[in-house]
N, C-alpha and C positions, 0 to 999 in steps of 0.2 A: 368881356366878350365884345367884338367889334361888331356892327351892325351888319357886316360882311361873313363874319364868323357865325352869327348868327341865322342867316340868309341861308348858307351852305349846310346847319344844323335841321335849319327846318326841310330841306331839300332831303337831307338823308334820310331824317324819319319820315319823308311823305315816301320815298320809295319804299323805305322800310312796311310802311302801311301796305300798300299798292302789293309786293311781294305776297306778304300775309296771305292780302285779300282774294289775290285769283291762285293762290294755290303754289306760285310756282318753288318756294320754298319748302320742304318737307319738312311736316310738325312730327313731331314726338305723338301729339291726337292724331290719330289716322280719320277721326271723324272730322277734324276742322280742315284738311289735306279733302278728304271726300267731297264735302259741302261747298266747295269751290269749283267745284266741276259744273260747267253750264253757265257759270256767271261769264258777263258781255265781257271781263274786265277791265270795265269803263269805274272810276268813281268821280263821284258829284261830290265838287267841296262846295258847301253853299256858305255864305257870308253877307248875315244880316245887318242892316242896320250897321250900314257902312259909311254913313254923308260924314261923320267925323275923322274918318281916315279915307276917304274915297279920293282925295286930291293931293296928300301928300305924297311925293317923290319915294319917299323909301315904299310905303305902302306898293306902289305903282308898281316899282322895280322888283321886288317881292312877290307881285303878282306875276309878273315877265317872268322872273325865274324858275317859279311855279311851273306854268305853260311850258316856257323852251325846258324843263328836266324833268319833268312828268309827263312823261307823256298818256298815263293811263288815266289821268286828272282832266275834270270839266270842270270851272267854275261857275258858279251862280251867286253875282251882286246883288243886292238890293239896298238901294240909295233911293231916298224920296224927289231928292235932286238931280237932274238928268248929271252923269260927270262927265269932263273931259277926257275926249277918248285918249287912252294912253296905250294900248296895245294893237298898235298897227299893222304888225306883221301876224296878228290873229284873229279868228270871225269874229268879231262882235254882231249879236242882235240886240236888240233893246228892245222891251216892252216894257209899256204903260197898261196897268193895272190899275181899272177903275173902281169905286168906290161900291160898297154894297147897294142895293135897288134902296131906297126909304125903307119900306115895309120890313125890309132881312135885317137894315139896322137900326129900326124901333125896337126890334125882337132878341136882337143880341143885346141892346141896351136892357131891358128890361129882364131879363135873365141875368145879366152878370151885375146891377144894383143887389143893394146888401137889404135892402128895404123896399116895401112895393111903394110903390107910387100915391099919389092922393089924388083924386079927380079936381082938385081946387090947380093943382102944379101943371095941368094939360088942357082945362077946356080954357075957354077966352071964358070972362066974367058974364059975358049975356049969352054965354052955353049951359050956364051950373045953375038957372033957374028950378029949383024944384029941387034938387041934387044937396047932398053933404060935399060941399068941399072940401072937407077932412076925412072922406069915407076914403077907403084902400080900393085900389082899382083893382079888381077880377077878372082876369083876362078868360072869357068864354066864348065857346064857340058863337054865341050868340051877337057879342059886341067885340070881338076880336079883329075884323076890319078896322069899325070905327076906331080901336082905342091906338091901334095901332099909326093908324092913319094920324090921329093926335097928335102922337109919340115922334111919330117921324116928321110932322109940323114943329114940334118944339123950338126955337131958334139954337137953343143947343147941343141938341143932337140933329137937325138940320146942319149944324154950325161944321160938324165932322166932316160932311162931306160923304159918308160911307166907309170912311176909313175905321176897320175892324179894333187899332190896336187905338186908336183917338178913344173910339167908341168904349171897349173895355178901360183905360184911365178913365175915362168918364164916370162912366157905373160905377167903377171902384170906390170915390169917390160919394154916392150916394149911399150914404150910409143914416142909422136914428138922428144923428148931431147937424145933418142936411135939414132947414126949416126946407127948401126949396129945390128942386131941379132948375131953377132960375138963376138961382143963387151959385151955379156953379158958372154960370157966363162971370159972374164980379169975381172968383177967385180962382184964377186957370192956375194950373199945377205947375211948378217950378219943372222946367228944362234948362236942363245945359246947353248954352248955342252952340250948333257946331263951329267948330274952329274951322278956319282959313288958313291955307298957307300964305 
């Protein structure tokens, strides 16, 4: 199948969907024919985690065809990297989505770790006078500012920026075989770069 023939395949099933979706097809279910009543029939194709194909040419083209032959289709990119605008004869807006506040991503970090933490891994060394550095941190209402406040100091989840999906690899990551939350700045997770055309 040609890249072309391809292009034309995915077209017929996105109208094929599209039909489905608002209804205008009569099903054999009269309830799935019913249940379409009322809808905008608008659909959102979203497409994440797009910077490895967000610049190739076919991709592009593919997204054009999309647009000009659906017309019941909205797309939503998301690329970390701003892309070259390629669909000129259609709105684009662009936003920029900022990172979580600190505080929201201590707290995401800390819930999605496999392991709690250790007050030895968060305070500076002339913080843990008096303290077990080895003791397990308890996040209570009590000291849940401060620990948090810590957590979002760390260099490496400072290191994030906010970003939720950084921040769950992250945590993933801390698991019993972690001596350190420190220790995960010296061995950052294998990524595939994205490609360039």
């Amino acid at each position: 199948m040609t890249e072309e023939q391809a292009r034309e395949a995915l077209i017929a099933d996105l109208r094929s969907l599209a039909e489905l979706w608002c209804g205008r097809r009569r099903h054999r279910d009269s309830w799935r024919a019913g249940s379409a009543v009322g809808r905008s029939g608008q659909i959102l194709l979203i497409l994440d985690e797009c910077d490895h194909v967000a610049h190739h040419p076919a991709f592009q083209d593919t997204l054009v065809s999309i647009l000009r032959n659906c017309d019941n289709f909205r797309v939503l990119l998301s690329t970390r990297q701003f892309p070259r605008p390629f669909c000129g004869q259609f709105k684009v807006a662009h936003y920029e989505l900022k990172g979580l506040h600190p505080v929201w991503a201590a707290r995401l970090f800390l819930r999605r770790g496999h392991r709690r933490i250790r007050w030895g891994e968060i305070l500076p060394v002339s913080m843990r006078q008096g303290l077990d550095a080895e003791a397990q941190v308890e996040l209570t209402t009590q000291n849940e500012k401060e620990v948090l406040t810590w957590v979002a100091r760390h260099p490496v989840v400072a290191g994030t920026m906010g970003s939720p999906k950084d921040l769950i690899a992250l945590a993933d990551r801390v698991t019993d075989s972690l001596p350190s939350i420190s220790d995960l700045a010296a061995s950052p997770p294998v990524v595939a770069p994205a490609s360039q055309p």
